[in-house]
C-alpha positions in Angstrom: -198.0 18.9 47.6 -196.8 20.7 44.3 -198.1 19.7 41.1 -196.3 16.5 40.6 -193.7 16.2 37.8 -194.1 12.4 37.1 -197.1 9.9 36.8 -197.5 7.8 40.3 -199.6 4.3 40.5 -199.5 3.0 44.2 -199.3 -0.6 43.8 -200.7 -2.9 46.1 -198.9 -6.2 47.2 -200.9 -9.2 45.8 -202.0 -11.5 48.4 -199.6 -13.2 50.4 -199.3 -16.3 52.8 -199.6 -13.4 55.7 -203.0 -12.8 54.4 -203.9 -16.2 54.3 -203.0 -16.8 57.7 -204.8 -13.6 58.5 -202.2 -12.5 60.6 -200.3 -8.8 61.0 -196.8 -8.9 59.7 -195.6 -5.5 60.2 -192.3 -5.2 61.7 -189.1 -5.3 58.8 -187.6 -8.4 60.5 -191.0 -10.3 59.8 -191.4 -9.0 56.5 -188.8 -10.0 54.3 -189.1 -13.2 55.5 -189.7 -16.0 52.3 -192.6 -17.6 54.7 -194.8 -14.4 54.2 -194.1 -14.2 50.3 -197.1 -14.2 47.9 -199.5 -17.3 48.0 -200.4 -19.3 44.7 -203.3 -16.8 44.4 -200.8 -13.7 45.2 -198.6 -14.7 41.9 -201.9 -15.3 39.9 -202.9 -11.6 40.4 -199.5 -10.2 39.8 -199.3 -11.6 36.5 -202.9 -10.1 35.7 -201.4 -7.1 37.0 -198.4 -7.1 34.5 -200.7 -7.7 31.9 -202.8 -4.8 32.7 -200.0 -2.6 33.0 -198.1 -3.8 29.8 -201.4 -2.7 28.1 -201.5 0.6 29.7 -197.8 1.9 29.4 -198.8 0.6 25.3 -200.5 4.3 25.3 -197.9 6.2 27.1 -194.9 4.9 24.4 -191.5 6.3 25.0 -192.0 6.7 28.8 -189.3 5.8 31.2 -190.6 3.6 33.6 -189.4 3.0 37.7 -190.5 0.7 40.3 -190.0 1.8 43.9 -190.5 -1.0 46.0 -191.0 -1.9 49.7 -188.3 -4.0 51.3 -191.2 -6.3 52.2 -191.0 -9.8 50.4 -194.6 -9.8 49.3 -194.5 -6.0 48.1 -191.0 -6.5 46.3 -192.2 -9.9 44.7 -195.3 -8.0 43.7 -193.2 -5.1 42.0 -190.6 -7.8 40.2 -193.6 -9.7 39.0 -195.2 -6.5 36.9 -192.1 -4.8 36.4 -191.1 -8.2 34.4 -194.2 -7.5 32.2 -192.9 -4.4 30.7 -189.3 -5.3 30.4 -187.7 -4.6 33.6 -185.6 -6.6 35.8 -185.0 -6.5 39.6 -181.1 -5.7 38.8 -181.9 -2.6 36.5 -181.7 0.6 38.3 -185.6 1.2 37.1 -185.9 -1.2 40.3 -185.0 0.2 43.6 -186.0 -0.6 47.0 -187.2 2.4 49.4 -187.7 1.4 53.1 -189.6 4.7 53.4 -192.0 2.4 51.7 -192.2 -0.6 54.4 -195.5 -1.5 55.7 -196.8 0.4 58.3 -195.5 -0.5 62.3 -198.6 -1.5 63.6 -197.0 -1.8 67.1 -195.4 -4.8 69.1 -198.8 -6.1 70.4 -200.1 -6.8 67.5 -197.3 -8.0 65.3 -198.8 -11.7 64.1 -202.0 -10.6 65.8 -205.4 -11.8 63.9 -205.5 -9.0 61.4 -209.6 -9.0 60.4 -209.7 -8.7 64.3 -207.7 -5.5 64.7 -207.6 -3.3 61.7 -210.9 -2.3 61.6 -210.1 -1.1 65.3 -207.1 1.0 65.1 -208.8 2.5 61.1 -211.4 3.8 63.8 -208.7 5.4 66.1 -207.1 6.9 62.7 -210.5 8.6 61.9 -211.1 9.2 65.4 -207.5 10.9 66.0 -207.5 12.3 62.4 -204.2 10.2 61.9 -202.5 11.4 64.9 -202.8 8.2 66.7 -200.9 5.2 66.5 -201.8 1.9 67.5 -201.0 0.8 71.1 -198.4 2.6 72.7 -195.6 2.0 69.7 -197.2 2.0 66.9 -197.0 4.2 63.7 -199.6 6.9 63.3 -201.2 7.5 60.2 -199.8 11.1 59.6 -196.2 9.7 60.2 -196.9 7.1 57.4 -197.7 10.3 55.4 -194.5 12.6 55.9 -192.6 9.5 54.8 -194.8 8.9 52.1 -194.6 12.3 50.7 -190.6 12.5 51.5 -190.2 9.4 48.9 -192.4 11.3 46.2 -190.2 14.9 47.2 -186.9 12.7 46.6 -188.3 11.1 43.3 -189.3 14.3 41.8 -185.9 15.9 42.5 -184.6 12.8 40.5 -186.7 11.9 37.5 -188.6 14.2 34.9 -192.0 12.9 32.5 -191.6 9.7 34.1 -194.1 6.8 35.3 -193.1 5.2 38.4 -194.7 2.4 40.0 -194.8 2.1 44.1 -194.7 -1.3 45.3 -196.2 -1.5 48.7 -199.1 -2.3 51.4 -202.6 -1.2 52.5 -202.3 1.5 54.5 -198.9 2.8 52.6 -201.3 3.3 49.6 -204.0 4.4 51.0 -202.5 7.3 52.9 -200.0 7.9 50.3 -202.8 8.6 48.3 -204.5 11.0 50.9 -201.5 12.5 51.3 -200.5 13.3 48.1 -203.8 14.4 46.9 -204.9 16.1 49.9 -207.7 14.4 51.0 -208.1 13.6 54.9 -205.5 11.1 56.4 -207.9 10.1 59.1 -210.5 8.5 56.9 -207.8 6.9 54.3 -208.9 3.4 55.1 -211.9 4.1 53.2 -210.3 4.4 50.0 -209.0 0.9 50.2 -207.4 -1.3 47.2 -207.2 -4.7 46.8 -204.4 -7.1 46.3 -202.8 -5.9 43.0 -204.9 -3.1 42.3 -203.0 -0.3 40.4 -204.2 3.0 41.2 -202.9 6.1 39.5 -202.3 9.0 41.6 -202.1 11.7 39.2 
């Protein structure tokens, strides 16, 4: 892509009674269910999060500030929780919800599969394919996650100017936003991988 006009931090859900139950939760209907919100330990490292956050928007003063968030329960908690640390409220319109940011489809077969079982599968079909390939016959290939990812970012800039925004969201949403948006190879975007919470800054 262009030069970017704004400062992007992909923001990684924190973990989340999905995780726990190491189980894929990957289709919408699933996902913003309450039973797959964050665990105990989920809203622990969103707070740390906020924290770290609060203290690095304290050298970027004057900076408007958005949160773009996955209509995900565990990746829209995630975003309220920081956002809250530097002032901003799920009802301000710094808050949004994108669906274009929604977790990857992992496919019908697997939804509430084992996911330490299958991932590390279909991450070997991505590098294998080069991101062409989605899982199973329905499931979402890596470069389709990245023209959505980059359509978000293209609809953002046209929006918002000098600004830092914040996007709320899941594994493999970050890590092939990030490929995408930096040019780096889709295929082999699982090996870039954050953790729960981690904030990683784009640009």
């Amino acid at each position: 892509m262009a030069p970017l006009n704004n400062t992007y931090y992909f923001l990684r859900h924190g973990h989340s009674l999905a995780n726990e139950a190491d189980i894929i939760t990957s289709t919408i209907e699933n996902g913003i269910k309450a039973e797959y919100k964050l665990s105990a330990k989920g809203i622990e490292q969103a707070i740390e999060a906020g924290e770290k956050f609060k203290k690095m928007m304290e050298s970027m003063p004057g900076k408007p500030i958005y949160f773009v968030n996955s209509p995900f329960y565990r990746a829209k908690e995630t975003g309220a929780i920081v956002a809250a640390a530097v002032g901003i409220k799920e009802d301000s319109p710094n808050f949004e919800i994108n669906n274009d940011l929604r977790e990857r489809f992992f496919g019908k077969d697997l939804e509430l599969k084992k996911s330490s079982e299958h991932y590390p599968v279909l991450w070997k079909e991505d590098e294998a394919s080069n991101g062409s390939k989605g899982p199973g016959p329905d499931g979402e290939s890596a470069n389709a996650v990245a023209e959505r990812i980059q359509g978000v970012v293209k609809g953002l800039e046209a929006k918002h100017k000098g600004a830092v925004i914040v996007l709320s969201a899941h594994g493999d949403i970050c890590t092939i936003g990030q490929a995408a948006l930096t040019g780096a190879p889709i295929g082999t975007h699982f090996k870039n991988g954050l953790a729960n919470c981690e904030l990683r800054q784009v640009n």
